[in-house]
MOPAC internal coordinates of N, CA, C and O (Angstrom, degrees):
PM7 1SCF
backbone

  N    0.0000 0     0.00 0     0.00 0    0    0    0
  C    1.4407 1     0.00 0     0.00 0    1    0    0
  C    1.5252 1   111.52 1     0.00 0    2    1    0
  O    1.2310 1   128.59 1   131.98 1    3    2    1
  N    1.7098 1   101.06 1   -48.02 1    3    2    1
  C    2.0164 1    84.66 1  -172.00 1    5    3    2
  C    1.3887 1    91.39 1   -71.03 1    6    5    3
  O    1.2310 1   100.14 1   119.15 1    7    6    5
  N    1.6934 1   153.55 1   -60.85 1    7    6    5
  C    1.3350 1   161.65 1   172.94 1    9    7    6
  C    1.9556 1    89.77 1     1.31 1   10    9    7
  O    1.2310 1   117.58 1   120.05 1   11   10    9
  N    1.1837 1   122.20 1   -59.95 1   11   10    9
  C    1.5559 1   133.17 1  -167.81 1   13   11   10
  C    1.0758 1   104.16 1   -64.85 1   14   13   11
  O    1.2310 1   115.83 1   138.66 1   15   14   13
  N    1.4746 1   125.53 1   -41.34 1   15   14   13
  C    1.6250 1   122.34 1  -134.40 1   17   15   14
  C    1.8633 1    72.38 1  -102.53 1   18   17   15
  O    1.2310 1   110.01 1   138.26 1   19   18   17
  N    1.5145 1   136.35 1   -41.74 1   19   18   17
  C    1.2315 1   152.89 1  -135.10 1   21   19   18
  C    2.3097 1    82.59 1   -87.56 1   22   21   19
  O    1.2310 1   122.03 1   137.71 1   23   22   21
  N    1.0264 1   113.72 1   -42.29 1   23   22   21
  C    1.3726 1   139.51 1  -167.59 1   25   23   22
  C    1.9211 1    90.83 1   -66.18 1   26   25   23
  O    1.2310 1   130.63 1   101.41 1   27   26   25
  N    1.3822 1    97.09 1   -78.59 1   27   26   25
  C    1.4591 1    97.29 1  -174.76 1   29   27   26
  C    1.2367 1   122.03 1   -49.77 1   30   29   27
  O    1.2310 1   115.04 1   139.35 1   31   30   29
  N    1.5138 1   127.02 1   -40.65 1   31   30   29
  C    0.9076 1   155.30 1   179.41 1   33   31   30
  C    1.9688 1   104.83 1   -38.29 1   34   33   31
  O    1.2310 1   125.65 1   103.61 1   35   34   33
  N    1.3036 1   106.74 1   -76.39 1   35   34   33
  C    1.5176 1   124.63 1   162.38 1   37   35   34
  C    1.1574 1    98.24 1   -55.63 1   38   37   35
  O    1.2310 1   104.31 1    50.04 1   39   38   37
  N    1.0407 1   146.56 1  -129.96 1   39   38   37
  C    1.8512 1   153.56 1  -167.95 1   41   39   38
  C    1.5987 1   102.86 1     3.54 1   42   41   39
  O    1.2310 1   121.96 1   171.92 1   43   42   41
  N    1.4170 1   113.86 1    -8.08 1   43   42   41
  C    1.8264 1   108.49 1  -171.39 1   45   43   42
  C    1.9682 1    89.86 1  -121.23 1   46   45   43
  O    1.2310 1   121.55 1   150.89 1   47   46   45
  N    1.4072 1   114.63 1   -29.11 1   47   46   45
  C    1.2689 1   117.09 1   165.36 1   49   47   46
  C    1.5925 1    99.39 1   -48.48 1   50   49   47
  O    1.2310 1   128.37 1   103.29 1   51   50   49
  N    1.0597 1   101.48 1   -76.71 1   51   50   49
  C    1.9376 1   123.34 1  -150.01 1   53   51   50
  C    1.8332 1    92.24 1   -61.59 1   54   53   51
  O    1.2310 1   125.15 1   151.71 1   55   54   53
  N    1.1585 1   107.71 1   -28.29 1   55   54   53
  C    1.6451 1    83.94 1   176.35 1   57   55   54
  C    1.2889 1   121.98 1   -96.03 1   58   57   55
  O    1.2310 1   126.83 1   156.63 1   59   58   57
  N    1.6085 1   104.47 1   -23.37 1   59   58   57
  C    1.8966 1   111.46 1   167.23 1   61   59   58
  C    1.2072 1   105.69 1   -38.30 1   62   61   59
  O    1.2310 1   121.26 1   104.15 1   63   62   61
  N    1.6193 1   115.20 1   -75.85 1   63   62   61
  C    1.3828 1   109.98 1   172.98 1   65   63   62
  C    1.4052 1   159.97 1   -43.06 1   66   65   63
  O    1.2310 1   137.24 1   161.82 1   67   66   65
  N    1.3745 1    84.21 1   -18.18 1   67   66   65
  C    1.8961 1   108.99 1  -155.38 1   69   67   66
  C    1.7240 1    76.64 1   -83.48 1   70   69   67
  O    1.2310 1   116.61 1   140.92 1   71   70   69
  N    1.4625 1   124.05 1   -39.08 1   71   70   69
  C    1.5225 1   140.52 1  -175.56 1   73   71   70
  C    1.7252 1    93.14 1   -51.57 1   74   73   71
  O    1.2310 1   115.92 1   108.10 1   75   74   73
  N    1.2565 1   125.35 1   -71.90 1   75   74   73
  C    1.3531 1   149.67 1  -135.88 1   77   75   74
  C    1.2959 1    97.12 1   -80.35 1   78   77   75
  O    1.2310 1   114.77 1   123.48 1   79   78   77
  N    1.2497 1   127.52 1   -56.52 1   79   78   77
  C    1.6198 1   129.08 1  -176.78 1   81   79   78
  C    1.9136 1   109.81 1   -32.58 1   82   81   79
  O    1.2310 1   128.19 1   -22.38 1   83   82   81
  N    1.1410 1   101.84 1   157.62 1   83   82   81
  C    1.8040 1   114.09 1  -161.86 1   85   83   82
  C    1.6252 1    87.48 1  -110.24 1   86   85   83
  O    1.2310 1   125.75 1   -65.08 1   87   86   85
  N    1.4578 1   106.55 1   114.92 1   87   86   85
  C    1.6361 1   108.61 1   164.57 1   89   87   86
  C    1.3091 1   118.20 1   -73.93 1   90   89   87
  O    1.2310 1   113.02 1  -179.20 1   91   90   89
  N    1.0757 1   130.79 1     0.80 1   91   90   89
  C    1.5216 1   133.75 1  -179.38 1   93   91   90
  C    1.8523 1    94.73 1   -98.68 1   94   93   91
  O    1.2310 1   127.43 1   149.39 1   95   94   93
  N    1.1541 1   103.31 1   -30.61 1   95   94   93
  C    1.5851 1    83.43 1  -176.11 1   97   95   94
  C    1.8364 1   135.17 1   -50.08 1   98   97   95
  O    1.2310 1   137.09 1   126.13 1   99   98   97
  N    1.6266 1    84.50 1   -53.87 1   99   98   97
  C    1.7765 1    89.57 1   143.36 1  101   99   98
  C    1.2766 1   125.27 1   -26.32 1  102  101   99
  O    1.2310 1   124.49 1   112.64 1  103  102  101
  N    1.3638 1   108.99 1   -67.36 1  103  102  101
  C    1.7456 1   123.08 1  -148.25 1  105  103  102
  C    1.6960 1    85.24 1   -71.09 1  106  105  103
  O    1.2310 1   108.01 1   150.70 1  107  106  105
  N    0.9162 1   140.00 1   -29.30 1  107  106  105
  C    1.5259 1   131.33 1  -156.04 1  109  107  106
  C    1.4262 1   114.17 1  -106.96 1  110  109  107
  O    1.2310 1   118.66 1   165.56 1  111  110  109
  N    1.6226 1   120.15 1   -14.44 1  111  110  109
  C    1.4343 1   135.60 1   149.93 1  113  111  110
  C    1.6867 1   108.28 1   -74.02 1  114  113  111
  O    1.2310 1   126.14 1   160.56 1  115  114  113
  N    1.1679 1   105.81 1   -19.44 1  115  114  113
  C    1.7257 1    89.02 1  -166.77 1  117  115  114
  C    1.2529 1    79.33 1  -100.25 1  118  117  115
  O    1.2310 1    96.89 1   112.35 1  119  118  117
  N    1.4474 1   158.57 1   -67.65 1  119  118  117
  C    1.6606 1   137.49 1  -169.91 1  121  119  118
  C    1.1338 1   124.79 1   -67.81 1  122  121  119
  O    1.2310 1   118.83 1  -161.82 1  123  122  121
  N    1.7075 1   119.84 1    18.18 1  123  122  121
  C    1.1868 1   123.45 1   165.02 1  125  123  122
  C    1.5063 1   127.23 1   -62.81 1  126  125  123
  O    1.2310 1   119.72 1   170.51 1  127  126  125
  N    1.3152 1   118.15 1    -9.49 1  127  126  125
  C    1.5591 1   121.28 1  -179.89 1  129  127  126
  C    1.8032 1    94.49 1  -126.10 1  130  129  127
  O    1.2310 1   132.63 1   -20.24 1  131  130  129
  N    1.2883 1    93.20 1   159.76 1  131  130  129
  C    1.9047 1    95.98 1   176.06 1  133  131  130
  C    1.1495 1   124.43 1   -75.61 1  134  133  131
  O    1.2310 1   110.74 1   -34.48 1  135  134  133
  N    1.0727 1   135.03 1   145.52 1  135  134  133
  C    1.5523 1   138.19 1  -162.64 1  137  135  134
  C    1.4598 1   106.54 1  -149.14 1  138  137  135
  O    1.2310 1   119.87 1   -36.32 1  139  138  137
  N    1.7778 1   117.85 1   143.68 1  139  138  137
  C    1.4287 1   102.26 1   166.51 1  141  139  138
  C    1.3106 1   112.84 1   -75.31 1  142  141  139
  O    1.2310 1   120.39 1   -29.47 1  143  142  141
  N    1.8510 1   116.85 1   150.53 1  143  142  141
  C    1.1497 1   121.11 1  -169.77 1  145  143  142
  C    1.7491 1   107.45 1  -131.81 1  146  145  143
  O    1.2310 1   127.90 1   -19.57 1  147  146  145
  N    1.6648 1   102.40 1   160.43 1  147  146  145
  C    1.8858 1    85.92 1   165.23 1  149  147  146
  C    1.1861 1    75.91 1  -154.94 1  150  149  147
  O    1.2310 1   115.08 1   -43.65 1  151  150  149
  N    1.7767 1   126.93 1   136.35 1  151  150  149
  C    1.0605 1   128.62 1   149.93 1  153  151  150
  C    1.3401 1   113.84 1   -20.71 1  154  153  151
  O    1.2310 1   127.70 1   -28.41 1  155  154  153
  N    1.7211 1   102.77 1   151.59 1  155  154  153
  C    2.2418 1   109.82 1   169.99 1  157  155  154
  C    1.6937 1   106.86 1    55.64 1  158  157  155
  O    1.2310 1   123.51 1   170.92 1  159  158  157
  N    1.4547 1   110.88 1    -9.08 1  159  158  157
  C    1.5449 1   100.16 1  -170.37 1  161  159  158
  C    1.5186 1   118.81 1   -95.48 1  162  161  159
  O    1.2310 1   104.37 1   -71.59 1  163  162  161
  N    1.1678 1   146.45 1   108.41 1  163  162  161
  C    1.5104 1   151.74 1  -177.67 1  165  163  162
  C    1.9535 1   103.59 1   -40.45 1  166  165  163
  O    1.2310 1   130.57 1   -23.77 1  167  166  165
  N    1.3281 1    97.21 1   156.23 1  167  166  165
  C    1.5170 1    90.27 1  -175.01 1  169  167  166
  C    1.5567 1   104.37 1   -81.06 1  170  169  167
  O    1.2310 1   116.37 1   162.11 1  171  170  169
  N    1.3291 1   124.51 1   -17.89 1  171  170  169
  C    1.2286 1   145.09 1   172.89 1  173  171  170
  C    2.0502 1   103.12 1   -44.80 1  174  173  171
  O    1.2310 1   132.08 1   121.74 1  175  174  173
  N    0.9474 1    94.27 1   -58.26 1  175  174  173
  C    1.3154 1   104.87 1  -176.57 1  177  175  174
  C    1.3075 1   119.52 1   -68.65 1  178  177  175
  O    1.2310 1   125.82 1   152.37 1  179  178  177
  N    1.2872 1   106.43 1   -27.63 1  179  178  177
  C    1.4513 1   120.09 1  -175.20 1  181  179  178
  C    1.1754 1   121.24 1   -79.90 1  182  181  179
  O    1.2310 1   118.86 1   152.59 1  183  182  181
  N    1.5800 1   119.79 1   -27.41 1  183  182  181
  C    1.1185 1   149.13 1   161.22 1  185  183  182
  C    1.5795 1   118.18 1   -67.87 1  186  185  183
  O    1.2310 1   116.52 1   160.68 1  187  186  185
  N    1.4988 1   124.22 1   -19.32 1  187  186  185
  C    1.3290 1   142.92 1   167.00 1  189  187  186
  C    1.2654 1   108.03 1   -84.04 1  190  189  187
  O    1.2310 1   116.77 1   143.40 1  191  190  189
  N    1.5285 1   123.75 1   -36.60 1  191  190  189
  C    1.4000 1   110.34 1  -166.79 1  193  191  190
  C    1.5133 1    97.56 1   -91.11 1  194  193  191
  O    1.2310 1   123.94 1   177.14 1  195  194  193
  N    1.3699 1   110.05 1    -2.86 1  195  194  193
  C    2.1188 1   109.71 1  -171.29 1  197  195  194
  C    1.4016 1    93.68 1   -82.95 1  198  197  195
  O    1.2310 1   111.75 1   131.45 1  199  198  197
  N    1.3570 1   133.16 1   -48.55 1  199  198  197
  C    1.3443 1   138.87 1   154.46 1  201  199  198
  C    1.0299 1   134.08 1   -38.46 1  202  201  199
  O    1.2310 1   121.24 1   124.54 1  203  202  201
  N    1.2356 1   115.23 1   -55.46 1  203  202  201
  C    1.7988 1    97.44 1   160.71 1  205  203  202
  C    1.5476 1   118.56 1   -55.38 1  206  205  203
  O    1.2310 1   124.43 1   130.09 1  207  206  205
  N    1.5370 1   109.10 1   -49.91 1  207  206  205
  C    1.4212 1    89.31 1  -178.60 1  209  207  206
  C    1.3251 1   125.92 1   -58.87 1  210  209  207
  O    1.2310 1   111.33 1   144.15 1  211  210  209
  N    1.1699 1   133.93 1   -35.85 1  211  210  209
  C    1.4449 1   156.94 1   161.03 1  213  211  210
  C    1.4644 1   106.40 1   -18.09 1  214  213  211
  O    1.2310 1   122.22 1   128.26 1  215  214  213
  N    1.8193 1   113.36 1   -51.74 1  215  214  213
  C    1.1031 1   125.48 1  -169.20 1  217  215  214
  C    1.4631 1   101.04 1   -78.88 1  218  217  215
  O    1.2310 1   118.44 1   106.37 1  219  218  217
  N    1.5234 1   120.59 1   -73.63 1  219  218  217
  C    1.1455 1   122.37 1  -171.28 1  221  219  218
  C    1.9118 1   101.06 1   -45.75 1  222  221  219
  O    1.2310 1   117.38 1   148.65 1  223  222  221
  N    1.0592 1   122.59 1   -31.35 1  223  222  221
  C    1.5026 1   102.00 1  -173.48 1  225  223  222
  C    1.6507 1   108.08 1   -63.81 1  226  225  223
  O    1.2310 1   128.98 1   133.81 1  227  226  225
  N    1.2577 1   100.31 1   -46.19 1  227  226  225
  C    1.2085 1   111.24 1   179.99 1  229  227  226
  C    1.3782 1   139.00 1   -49.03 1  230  229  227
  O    1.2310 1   130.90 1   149.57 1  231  230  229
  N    2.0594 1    96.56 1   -30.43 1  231  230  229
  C    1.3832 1   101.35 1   169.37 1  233  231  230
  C    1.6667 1   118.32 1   -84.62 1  234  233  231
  O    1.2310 1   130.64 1  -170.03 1  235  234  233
  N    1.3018 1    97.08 1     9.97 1  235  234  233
  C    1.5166 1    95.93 1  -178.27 1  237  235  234
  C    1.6725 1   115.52 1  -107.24 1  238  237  235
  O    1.2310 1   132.54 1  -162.25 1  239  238  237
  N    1.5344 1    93.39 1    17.75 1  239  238  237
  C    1.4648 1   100.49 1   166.46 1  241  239  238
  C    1.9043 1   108.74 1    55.90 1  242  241  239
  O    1.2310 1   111.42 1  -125.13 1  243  242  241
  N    1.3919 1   133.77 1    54.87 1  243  242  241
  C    1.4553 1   112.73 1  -158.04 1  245  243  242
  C    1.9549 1    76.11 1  -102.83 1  246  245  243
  O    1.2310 1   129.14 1    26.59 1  247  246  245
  N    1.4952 1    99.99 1  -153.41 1  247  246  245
  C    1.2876 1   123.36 1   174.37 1  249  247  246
  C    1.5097 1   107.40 1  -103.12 1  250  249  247
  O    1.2310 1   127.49 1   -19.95 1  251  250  249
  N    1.3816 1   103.18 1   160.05 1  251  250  249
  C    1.8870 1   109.50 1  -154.92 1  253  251  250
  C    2.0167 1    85.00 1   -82.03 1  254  253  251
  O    1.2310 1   131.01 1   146.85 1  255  254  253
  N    1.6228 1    96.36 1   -33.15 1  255  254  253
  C    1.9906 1    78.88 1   177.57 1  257  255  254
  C    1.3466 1   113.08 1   -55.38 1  258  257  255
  O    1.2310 1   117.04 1   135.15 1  259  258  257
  N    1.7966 1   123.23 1   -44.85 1  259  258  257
  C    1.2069 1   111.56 1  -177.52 1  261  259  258
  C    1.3585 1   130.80 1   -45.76 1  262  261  259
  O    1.2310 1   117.21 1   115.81 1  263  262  261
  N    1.5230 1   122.92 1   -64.19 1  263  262  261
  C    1.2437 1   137.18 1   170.56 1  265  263  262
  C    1.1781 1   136.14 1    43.75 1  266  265  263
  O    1.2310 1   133.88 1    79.75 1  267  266  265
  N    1.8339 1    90.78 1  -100.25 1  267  266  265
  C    1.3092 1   118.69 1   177.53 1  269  267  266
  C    1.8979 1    99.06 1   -67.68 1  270  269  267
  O    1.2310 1   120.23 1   158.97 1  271  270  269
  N    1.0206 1   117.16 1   -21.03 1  271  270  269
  C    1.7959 1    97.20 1   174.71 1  273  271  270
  C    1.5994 1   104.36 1   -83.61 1  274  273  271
  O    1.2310 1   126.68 1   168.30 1  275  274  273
  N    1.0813 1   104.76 1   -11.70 1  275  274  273
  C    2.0582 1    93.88 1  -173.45 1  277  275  274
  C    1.0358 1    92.22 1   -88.62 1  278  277  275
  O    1.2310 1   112.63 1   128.98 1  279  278  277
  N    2.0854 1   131.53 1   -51.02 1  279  278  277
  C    1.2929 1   127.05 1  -177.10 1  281  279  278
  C    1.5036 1   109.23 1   -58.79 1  282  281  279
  O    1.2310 1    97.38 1   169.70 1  283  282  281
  N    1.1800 1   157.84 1   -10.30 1  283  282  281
  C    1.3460 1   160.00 1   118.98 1  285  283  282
  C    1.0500 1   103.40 1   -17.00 1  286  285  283
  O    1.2310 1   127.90 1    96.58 1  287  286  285
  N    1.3628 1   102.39 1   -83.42 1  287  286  285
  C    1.8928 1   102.14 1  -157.22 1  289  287  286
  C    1.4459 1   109.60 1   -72.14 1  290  289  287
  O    1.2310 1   114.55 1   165.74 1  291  290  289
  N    1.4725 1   127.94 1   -14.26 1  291  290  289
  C    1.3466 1   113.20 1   172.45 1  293  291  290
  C    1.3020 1   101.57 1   -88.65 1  294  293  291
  O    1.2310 1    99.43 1   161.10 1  295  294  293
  N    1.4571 1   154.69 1   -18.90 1  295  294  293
  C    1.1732 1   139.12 1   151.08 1  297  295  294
  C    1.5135 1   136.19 1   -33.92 1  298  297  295
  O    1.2310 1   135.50 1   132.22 1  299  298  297
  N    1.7466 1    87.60 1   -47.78 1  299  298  297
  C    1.6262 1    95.56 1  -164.33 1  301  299  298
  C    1.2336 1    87.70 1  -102.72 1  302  301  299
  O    1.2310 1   105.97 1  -157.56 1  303  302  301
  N    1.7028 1   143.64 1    22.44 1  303  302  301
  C    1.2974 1   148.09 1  -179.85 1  305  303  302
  C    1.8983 1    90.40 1   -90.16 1  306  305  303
  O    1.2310 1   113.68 1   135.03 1  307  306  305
  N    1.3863 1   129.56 1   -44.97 1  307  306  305
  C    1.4053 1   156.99 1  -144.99 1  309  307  306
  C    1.7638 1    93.22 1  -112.25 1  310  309  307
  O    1.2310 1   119.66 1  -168.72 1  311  310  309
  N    1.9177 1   118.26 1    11.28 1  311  310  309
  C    1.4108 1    92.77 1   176.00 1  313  311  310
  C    1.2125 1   140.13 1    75.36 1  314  313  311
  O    1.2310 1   124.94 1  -170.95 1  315  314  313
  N    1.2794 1   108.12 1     9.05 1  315  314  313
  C    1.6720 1   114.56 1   170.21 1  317  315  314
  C    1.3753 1    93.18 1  -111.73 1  318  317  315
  O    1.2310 1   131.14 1   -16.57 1  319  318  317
  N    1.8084 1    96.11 1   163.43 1  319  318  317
  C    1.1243 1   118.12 1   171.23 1  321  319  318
  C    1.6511 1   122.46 1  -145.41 1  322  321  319
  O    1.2310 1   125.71 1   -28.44 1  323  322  321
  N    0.9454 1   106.63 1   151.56 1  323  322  321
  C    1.8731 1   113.27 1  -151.59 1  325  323  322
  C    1.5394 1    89.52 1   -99.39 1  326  325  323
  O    1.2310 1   128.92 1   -73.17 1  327  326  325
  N    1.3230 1   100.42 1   106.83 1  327  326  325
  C    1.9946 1   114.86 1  -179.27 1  329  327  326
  C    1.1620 1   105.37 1  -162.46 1  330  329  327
  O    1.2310 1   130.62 1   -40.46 1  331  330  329
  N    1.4282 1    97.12 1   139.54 1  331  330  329
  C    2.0044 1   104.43 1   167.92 1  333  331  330
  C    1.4191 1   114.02 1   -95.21 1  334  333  331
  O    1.2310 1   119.44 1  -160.81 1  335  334  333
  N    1.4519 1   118.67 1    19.19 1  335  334  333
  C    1.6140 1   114.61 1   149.73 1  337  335  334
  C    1.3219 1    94.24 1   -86.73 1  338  337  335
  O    1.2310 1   141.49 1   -11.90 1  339  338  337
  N    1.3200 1    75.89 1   168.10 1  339  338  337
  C    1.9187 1   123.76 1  -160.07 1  341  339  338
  C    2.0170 1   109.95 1   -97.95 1  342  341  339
  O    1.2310 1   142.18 1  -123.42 1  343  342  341
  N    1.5554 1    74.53 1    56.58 1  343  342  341
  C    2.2407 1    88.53 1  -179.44 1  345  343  342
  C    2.3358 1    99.93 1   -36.49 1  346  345  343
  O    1.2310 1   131.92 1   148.14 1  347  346  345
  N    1.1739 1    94.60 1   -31.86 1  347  346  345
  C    1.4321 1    72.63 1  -171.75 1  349  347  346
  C    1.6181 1   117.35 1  -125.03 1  350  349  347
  O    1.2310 1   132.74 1  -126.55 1  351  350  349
  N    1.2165 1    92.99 1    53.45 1  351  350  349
  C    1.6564 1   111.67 1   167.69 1  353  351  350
  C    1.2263 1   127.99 1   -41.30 1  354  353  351
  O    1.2310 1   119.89 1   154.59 1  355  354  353
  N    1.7882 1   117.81 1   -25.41 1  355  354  353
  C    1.1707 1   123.18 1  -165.62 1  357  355  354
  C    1.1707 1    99.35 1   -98.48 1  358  357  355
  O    1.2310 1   114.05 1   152.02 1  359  358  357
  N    1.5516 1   128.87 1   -27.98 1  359  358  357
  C    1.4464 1   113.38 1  -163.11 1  361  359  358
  C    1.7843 1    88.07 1   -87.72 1  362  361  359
  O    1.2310 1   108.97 1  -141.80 1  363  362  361
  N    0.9101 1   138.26 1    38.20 1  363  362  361
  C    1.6393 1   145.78 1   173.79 1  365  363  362
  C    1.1952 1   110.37 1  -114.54 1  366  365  363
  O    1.2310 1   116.68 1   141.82 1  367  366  365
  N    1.0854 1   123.92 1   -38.18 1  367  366  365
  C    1.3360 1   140.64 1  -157.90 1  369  367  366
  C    1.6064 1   110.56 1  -101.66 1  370  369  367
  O    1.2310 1   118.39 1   173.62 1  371  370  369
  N    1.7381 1   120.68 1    -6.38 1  371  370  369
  C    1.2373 1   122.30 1  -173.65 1  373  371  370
  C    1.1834 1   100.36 1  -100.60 1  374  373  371
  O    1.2310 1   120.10 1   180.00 1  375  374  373

């Protein structure tokens, strides 16, 4: 009997909470550092378009100083922009 009552007891913990937790808390640890962003765009994608450029820089053989200025400008050539706001607040919010 207490084994049951000890059972319910937890299983009514773990879901009070699981209720109670803040979904934004996430969202506001994960845009805590800067990231490239494009409005409507998944980070998935965003992470595809850093890669291509990555590649194409790469196949062009430059110098390791260049780089990071071509990987810039071919980023923000493709519409992203490097910010720790939250470009897609709305698709969170639907």
């Amino acid at each position: 009997m207490k084994r049951s009552m000890f059972k319910i007891l937890a299983i009514s913990v773990v879901a009070i909470t699981g209720c109670t937790t803040d979904p934004t808390m996430y969202r506001s640890t994960q845009m805590a550092q800067p990231t490239w962003q494009k409005a409507g765009v998944a980070q998935h994608d965003v992470n595809s378009a850093l890669q291509k450029c990555r590649y194409d820089i790469g196949m062009a053989n430059v110098s390791p100083e260049k780089e990071n200025t071509l990987l810039k400008a071919c980023i923000e050539s493709k519409g992203y922009r490097y910010t720790n706001k939250n470009l897609n607040e709305n698709t969170y919010l639907q």
